[in-house]
C-alpha positions, 0 to 999 in steps of 0.5 A: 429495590425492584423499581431501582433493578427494573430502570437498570434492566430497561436502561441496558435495554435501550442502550444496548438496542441504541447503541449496539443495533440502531446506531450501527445500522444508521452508520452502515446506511449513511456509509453506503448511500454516500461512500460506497466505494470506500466502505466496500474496501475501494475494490477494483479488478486488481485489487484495493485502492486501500493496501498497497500491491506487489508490482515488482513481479509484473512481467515486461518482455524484455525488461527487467521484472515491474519495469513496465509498471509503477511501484509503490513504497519497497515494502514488498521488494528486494530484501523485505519480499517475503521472508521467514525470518524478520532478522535476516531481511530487516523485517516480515513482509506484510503482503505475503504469507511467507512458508514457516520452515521445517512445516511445509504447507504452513504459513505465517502471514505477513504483519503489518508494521515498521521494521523497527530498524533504527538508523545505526542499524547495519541491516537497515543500511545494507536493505537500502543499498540493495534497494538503490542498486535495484532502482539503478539499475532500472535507470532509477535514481530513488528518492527516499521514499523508494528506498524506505518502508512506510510506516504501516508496511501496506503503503497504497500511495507515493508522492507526485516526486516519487513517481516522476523519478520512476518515468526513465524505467516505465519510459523504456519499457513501455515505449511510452515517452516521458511527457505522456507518462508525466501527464499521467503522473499529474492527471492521477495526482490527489491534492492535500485532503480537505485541502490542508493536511498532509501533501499531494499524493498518487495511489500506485493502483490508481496511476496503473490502472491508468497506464494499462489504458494508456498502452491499450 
C-alpha cells in the first residue's frame, strides 16, 4: 500500500509540476518570441485590434458624429449604444458600462453576446430601421453587416463590401476622394486566414489608424 500511496504522491507531482508549471511557461515563451503582438492583446495608441471600438463619437467638424472615420458592426450604435435595460434596445451594449438605475455611480458592464432577437421580433426590425436611417442619412446605403450585431458583440472587423459602402460618408467629410479612400480599403484589406477559411476582412482600428496618416 505505501509503494502504491508513494507512485500516486510522485505521480501528482510531476504532473502537476509538467502540466501546471513547465508546459504553461514553454506556451507563454513560445508566445512571445514568435506572436508578441497577439499575445499582449494587439494593442495600439488607440486601443485593441482584437475588440471592436466606439467610433460613432468621433468629432468632424461640420459633419455629423463619426462621419470622418470608419465604423465597425452597430454593436455600439444607435439603438444598442448603452442601455440599461436589454428589452427596450434589443440587447445590452458590450462596450460600455451602462449606469444601473435608481444607484447613481454604479454600473453594469456590458455582456458580450447576441441580442437574441429572432426575425419576427418588432424590436429587431425597429433597431434596424433606425440603423438604415442612421446610415442615409450619412450618405450611406448599408449593407447587412452595417445594420446587424455580430455575433460576439465586440466584432473588430468588417468585410472589404462593408467599408466601400461607407467611402460617400468619410469622402465628404474628410475631403478625401473616394479613389484614394478605396486604395485604403484595399492596401488594409486581410486575405482568408491560411488562405482558405472564412473571407477577406478589414480591421476597423487598423483601416483608421491608416486614415489619420493619410489626413496628416
Amino acid at each position: 500500500m505505501i509503494t502504491h500511496l508513494r507512485r500516486s504522491i510522485i505521480t501528482v507531482v510531476v504532473f502537476t509540476v509538467f502540466f501546471g508549471f513547465l508546459y504553461a511557461f514553454a506556451g507563454t515563451g513560445v508566445a512571445q518570441a514568435f506572436f508578441r503582438g497577439q499575445a499582449d492583446g494587439s494593442i495600439t495608441a488607440n486601443g485593441s485590434r482584437l475588440i471592436g471600438q466606439d467610433w460613432s463619437q468621433a468629432r468632424c467638424p461640420g459633419h455629423p458624429l463619426g462621419s470622418c472615420v470608419f465604423q465597425g458592426r452597430p454593436d455600439n450604435l444607435g439603438p444598442y449604444a448603452g442601455s440599461s435595460s436589454p428589452a427596450a434596445a434589443g440587447g445590452d451594449n458590450p462596450l460600455e458600462a451602462n449606469n444601473i438605475p435608481g444607484k447613481p455611480g454604479v454600473l453594469n458592464a456590458g455582456e458580450s453576446g447576441t441580442t437574441n432577437l429572432g426575425p419576427r421580433s418588432e424590436t429587431l426590425l425597429q433597431n434596424t430601421q433606425k440603423l438604415i436611417a442612421y446610415w442615409r442619412s450619412r450618405g450611406v446605403n448599408p449593407t447587412p453587416d452595417l445594420v446587424t450585431t455580430s455575433g460576439s458583440g465586440l466584432d473588430p472587423d468588417i468585410t472589404p463590401q462593408d467599408a466601400y459602402a461607407e467611402i460617400p460618408m468619410v469622402s465628404r467629410a474628410t475631403g478625401i476622394s473616394s479613389s484614394r479612400l478605396r486604395n485604403l480599403i484595399d492596401q488594409n484589406t486581410q486575405g482568408m486566414p491560411l488562405g482558405f477559411l472564412g473571407s477577406p476582412f478589414v480591421n476597423v482600428l487598423q483601416l483608421n489608424e491608416a486614415l489619420a496618416k493619410l489626413k496628416t
